[in-house]
C-alpha positions as a printed Julia matrix, in Angstrom:
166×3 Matrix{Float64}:
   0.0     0.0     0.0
   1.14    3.41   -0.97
   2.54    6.14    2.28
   0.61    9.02    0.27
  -3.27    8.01    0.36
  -5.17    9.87   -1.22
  -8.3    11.45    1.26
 -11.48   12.94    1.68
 -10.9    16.38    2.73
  -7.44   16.49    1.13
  -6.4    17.95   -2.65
  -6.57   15.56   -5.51
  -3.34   14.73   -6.89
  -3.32   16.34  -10.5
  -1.8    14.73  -13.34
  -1.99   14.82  -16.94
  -3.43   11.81  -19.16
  -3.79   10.97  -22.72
  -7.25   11.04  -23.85
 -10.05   10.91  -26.02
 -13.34   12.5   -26.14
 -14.99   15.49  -25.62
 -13.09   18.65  -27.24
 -14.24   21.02  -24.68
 -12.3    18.93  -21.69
  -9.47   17.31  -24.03
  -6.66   19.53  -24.65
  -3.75   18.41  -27.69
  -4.9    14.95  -26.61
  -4.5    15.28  -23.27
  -6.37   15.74  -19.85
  -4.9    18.07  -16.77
  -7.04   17.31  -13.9
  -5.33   21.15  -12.99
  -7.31   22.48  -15.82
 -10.77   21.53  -14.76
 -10.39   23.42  -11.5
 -14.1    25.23  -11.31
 -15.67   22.35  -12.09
 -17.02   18.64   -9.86
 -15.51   16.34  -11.61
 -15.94   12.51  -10.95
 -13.45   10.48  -11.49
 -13.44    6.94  -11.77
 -10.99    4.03  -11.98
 -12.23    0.92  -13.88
 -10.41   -2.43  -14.63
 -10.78   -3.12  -18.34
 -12.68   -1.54  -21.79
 -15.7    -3.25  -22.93
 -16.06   -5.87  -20.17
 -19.03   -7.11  -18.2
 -18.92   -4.43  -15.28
 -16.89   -1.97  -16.89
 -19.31   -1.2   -19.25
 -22.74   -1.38  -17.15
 -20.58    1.22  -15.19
 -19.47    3.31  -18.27
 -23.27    3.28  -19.69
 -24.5     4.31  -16.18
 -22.6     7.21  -16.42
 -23.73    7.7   -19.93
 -26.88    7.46  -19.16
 -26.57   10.07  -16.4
 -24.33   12.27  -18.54
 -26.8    14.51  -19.46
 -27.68   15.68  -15.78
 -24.52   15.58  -14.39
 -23.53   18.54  -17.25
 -26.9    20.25  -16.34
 -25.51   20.51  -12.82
 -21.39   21.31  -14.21
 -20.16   18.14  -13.24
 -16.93   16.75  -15.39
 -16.8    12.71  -15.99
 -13.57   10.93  -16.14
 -12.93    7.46  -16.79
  -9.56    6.07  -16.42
  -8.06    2.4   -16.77
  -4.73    1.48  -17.73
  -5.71    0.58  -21.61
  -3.95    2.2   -24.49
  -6.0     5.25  -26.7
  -7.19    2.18  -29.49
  -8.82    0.47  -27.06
 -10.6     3.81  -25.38
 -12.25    4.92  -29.03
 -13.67    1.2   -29.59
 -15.16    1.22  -26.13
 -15.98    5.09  -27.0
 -17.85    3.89  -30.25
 -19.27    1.05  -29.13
 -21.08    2.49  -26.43
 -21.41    5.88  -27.52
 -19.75    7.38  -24.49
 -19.91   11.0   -24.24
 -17.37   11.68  -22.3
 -13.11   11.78  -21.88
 -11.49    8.06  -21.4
  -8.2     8.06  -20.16
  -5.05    5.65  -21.07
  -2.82    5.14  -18.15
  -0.66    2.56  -19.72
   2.13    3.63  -17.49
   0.34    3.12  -14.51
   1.52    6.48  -12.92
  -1.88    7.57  -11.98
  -3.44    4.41  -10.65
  -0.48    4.21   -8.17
  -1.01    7.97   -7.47
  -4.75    7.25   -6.49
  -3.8     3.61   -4.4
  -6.24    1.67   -7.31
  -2.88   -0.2    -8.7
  -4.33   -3.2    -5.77
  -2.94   -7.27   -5.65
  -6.7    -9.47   -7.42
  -7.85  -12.67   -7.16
  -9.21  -14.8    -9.84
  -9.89  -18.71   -9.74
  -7.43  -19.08   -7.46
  -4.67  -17.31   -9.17
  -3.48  -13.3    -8.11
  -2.52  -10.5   -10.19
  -2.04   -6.71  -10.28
  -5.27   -4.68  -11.82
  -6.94   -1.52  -11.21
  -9.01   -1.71   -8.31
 -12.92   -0.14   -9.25
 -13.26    3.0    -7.41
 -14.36    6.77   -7.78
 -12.95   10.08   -6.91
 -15.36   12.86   -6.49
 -13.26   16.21   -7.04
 -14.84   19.85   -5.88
 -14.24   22.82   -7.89
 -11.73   23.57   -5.96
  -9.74   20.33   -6.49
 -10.24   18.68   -3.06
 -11.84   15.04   -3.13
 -14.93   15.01   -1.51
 -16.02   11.69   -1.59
 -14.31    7.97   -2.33
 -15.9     5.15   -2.98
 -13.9     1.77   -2.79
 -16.82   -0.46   -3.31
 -18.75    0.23   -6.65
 -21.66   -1.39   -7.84
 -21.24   -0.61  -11.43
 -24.96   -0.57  -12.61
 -25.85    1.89   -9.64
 -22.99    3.9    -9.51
 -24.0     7.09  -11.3
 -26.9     7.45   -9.55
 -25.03    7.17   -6.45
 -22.59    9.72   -7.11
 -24.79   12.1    -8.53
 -27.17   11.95   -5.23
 -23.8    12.87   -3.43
 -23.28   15.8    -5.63
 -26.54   17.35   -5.19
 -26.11   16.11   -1.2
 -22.56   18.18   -1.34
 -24.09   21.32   -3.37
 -21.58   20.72   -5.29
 -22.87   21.98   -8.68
């Protein structure tokens, strides 16, 4: 486990991210989470593009896209696939907002969701699923650790309007 947790109460850790998706929040191909100060922003670690609970989480969050804009908030999804991977899941699912490729891992260290897995009896390194949710002032306001993908949005977006956060 990483010294440098990342907190409730405390400043996110910025970083900048190749990415795809929406013009107005992608820069030159990239995101800097320092850029979107003035703006919630939710984001959220997930495992793998286009798999069982990665995408009932991504369409959740599609699906809820259109009020969490109405209310300012910023999605981010990040997982450690590469950019080609990100526009199939993109297309496929018609995902409206920014995917992230952390194929070096940097950020999913920085955030404690690089976590030891468990599969059939066999363990491995993966990206744990958890959110981030980020006040416009860049302080995280709320973590989850345990996400039920197909309720998640609706979760987090209750906690914005709980946090007056919009």
């Amino acid at each position: 486990m990483s010294d440098t947790l990342v907190a409730e109460q405390q400043p996110a850790p910025d970083f900048t991210l190749p990415a795809l998706g929406s013009e107005d929040i992608v820069k030159n191909g990239e995101v800097h989470l320092s850029d979107l100060k003035g703006h919630p922003v939710v984001l959220y670690f997930y495992p793998k593009d286009d798999t069982p609970g990665c995408t009932k989480e991504a369409c959740s969050f599609r699906d809820a896209n259109h009020v969490l804009q109405q209310r300012g908030v910023v999605v981010l999804g990040i997982s450690i696939d590469d950019l080609k991977s990100h526009q199939k899941f993109i297309d496929k699912f018609s995902l409206p907002f920014p995917l992230l490729a952390d194929t070096e891992k940097k950020v999913v260290q920085q955030y404690n969701v690089w976590k030891e897995k468990s599969m059939y009896g066999k363990t491995y390194m993966g990206v744990d699923r958890q959110t981030f949710l980020i006040d416009k002032e860049g302080v995280v306001r709320k973590i989850w650790h345990k996400v039920k993908p197909d309720e998640h949005a609706t979760e987090v977006l209750e906690v914005v309007d709980a946090l007056h956060l919009s």
